[in-house]
C-alpha positions in Angstrom: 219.7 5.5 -80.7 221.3 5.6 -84.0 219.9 7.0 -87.0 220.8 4.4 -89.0 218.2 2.5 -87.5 215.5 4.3 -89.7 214.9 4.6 -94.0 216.6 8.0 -94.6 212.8 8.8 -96.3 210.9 8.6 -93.0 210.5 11.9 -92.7 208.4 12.0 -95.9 206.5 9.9 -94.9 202.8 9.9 -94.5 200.9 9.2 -91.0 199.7 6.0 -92.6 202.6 4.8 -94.2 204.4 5.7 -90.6 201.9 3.6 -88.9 201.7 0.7 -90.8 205.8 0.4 -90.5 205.3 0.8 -86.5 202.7 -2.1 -87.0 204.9 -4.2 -88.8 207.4 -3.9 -86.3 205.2 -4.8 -84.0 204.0 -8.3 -85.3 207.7 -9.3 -86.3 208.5 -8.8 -82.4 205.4 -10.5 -81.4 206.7 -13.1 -83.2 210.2 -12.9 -82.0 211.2 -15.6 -79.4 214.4 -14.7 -78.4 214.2 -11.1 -76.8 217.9 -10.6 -77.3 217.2 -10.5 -80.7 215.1 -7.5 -80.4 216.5 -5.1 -79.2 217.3 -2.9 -82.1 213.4 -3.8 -83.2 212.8 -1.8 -80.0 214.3 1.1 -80.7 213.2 1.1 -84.3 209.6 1.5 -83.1 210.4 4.2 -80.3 212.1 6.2 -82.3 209.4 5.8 -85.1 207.0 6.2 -81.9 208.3 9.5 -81.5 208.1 10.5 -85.1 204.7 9.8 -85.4 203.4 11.8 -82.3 205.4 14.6 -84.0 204.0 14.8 -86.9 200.7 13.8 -85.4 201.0 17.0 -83.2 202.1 18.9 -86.2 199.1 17.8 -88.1 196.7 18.7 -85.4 197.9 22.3 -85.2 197.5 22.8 -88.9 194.4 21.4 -88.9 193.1 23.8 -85.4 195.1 26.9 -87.3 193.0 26.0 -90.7 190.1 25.6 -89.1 190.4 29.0 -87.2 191.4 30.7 -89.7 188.3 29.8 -92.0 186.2 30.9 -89.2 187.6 34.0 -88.5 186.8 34.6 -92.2 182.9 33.7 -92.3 182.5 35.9 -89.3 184.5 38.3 -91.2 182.2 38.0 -94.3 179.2 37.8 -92.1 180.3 40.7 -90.3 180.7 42.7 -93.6 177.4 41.4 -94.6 175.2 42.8 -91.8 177.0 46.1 -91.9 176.2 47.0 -95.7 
């Protein structure tokens, strides 16, 4: 699939903006009669499919390393706490 296919700014793109361009996609082939005619909407939305599971999975591990992170340092505190 060609990358021409795609804004050169979709990678800066937010999850929401990203989603609500797959979505628009969407209704303008749902509204599409000739199928012919589609194709390259197609591959638009895989390959904008793809992106978004990327940076959904990217988001997700920042949010699980954050998250454990912060934890490790209340138990930390805690820790340091109960041995004073």
């Amino acid at each position: 699939m060609k990358e021409k296919n795609l804004p050169e700014d979709i990678n800066s793109k937010s999850l929401n903006d990203l989603t609500e361009l797959a979505q628009n996609i969407i209704q303008k082939l749902e509204s599409e009669k000739n199928l012919e005619n589609s194709i390259n909407e197609y591959q638009k939305l895989i390959k904008l499919n793809n992106l978004i599971e990327k940076k959904f999975q990217n988001n997700s591990k920042n949010i699980s390393n954050n998250t454990k992170d912060k934890i490790v340092s209340i138990l930390k505190e805690k820790n340091e706490k109960k041995n004073k």
